[in-house]
C-alpha positions, 0 to 999 in steps of 0.5 A: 895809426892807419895813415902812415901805413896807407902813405907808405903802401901808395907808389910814388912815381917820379913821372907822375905830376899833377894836372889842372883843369882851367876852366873858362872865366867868362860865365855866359850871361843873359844879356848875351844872348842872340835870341829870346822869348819873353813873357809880361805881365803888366798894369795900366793906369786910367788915362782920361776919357778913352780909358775910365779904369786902369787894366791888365796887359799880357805881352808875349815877345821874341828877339833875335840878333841880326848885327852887332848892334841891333835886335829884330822883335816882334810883341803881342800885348793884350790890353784889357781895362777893368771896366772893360774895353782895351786894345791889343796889339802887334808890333815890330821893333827894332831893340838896342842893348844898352850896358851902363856899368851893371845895368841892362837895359834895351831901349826898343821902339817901333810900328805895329797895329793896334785895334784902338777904336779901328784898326790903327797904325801905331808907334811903339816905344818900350825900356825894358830893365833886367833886374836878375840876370841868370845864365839862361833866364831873366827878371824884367821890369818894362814900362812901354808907350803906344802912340796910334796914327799920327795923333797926339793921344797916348794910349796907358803906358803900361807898366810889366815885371816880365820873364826872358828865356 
């Protein structure tokens, strides 16, 4: 009973037409990002003698974009074995993002020190996943390798589920 009385009190204007918003598309993902902190926690496993009892890993990283291609980072990882002992780490990397179908992945590697023994030149080799994607963060799962010196021994792979924001 009330609606034709309120359709018929509202002016009706033959100028007046209707505007819609549009709005971008494109929604701004993660993997787009030119610069990023990230935050791993991890496992390695036992690996002969040097390291008798698997361990936990702590990685704080950044990267920032500097071409098209390429991302500069630097990485800190803590390695500490159950039984005591470890190594930590710094490191310097270059990272490729890579984008295979809906998968992506960043393949890093790279020199650092590493206090293996002594302090030690090593080689630094990381694939990180992204398993969740979000507009501002991320979810990832990482295994990375640490070669010290020109020597033929690995050190653990270490294995991570880390956070990039």
């Amino acid at each position: 009973m009330l609606t034709p009385a309120l359709v018929n009190a509202l002016p009706t204007d033959s100028k007046l037409t209707i505007k819609t918003i549009v709005e971008d598309s494109n929604i701004v993902r993660y993997f787009d990002n030119e610069t990023f902190w990230g935050f791993s926690l991890g496992y390695f496993p036992i690996l002969e003698e040097d390291f008798e009892s698997g361990g936990i890993s702590v990685d704080l990283y950044t990267e920032n974009k500097i071409s098209k291609i390429f991302k500069l980072g630097w990485s800190y990882q803590l390695n500490i074995a159950i039984d005591g002992g470890g190594y930590m780490a710094f490191y310097g990397y270059l990272s490729c993002p890579l984008k295979l179908w809906n998968n992506n992945l960043y393949i890093k590697g790279g020199l650092g020190l590493a206090t293996y023994t002594y302090l030690t030149p090593v080689a630094y080799f990381k694939v990180e996943y992204l398993l969740w994607e979000f507009e501002k963060s991320a979810i990832s799962l990482s295994i990375s390798e640490t070669i010290p010196g020109i020597q033929t021994v690995f050190l653990p792979p270490v294995i991570s589920v880390g956070i990039l924001f």
